[in-house]
Each structure stands twice: as structure tokens, then as C-alpha cells.
C-alpha positions in Angstrom: 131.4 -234.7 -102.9 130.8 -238.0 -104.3 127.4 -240.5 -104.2 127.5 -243.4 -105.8 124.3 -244.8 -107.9 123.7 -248.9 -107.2 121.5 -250.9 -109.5 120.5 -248.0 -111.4 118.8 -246.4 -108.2 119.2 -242.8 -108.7 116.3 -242.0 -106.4 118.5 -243.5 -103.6 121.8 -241.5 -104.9 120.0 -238.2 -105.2 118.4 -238.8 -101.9 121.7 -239.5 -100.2 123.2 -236.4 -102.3 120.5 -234.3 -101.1 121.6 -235.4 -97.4 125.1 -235.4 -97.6 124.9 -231.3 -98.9 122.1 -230.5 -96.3 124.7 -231.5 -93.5 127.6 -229.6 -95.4 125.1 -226.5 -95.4 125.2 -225.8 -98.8 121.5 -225.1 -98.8 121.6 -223.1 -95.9 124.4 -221.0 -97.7 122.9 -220.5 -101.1 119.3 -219.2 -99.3 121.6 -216.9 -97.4 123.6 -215.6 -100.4 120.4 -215.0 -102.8 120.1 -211.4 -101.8 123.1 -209.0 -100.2 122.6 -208.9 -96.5 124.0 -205.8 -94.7 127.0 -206.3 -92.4 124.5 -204.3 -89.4 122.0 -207.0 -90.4 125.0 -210.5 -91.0 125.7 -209.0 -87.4 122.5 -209.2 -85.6 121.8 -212.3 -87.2 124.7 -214.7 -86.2 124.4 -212.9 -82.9 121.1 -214.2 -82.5 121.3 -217.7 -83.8 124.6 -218.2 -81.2 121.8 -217.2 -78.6 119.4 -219.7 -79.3 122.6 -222.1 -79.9 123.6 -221.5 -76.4 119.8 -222.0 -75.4 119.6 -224.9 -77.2 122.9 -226.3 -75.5 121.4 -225.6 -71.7 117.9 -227.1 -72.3 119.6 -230.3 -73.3 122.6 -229.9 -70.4 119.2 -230.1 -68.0 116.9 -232.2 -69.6 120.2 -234.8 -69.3 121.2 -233.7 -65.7 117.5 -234.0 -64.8 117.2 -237.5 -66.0 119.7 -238.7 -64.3 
């Protein structure tokens, strides 16, 4: 991953860096990886975030359908 710093504005760069690795879900990964999670546990988890992904999905699929 590359950012590059113009007129000395690393504020900018490190912003952008901070972005760039927020969409990548390094962050994400790291907070997950800090302790060891148990497979039972890794399990329930994903199960439950594909859940409210799906819910997520259909509230926009009918907030959309709705408005038009």
C-alpha cells in the first residue's frame, strides 16, 4: 500500500493512509487477532454478523423498492 506526501503535507498522507487500511480491514483484523478467539466462539460470530449483513441488505432492498 502506497500514499503519497504532497507539499510536505503528512497530515493529508497519514489521513489518506489511515483510510485506505480502514477499507482494506486491517484494523478490523488486528482488534480481532489481539486475543485467541475460540473456533465455537469465530463460529457464532461470523454467523451473526452475516445475519445482520443480510438484514442490512433487505432494509435497504425496501427502503429503495419503497421509494420508488
Amino acid at each position: 500500500m502506497e500514499v503519497s506526501v504532497r507539499d510536505n503535507n503528512v497530515d493529508q498522507a497519514l489521513r489518506a493512509l489511515k483510510k485506505k487500511l480502514q477499507r482494506e480491514g486491517v484494523f478490523r483484523e488486528m482488534r480481532l487477532k489481539e486475543h485467541f478467539e475460540k473456533p465455537s466462539v469465530r463460529k457464532a460470530r461470523e454467523k451473526k454478523e452475516a445475519i445482520s449483513r443480510q438484514r442490512k441488505l433487505a432494509r435497504k432492498k425496501a427502503q429503495r423498492e419503497g421509494m420508488l
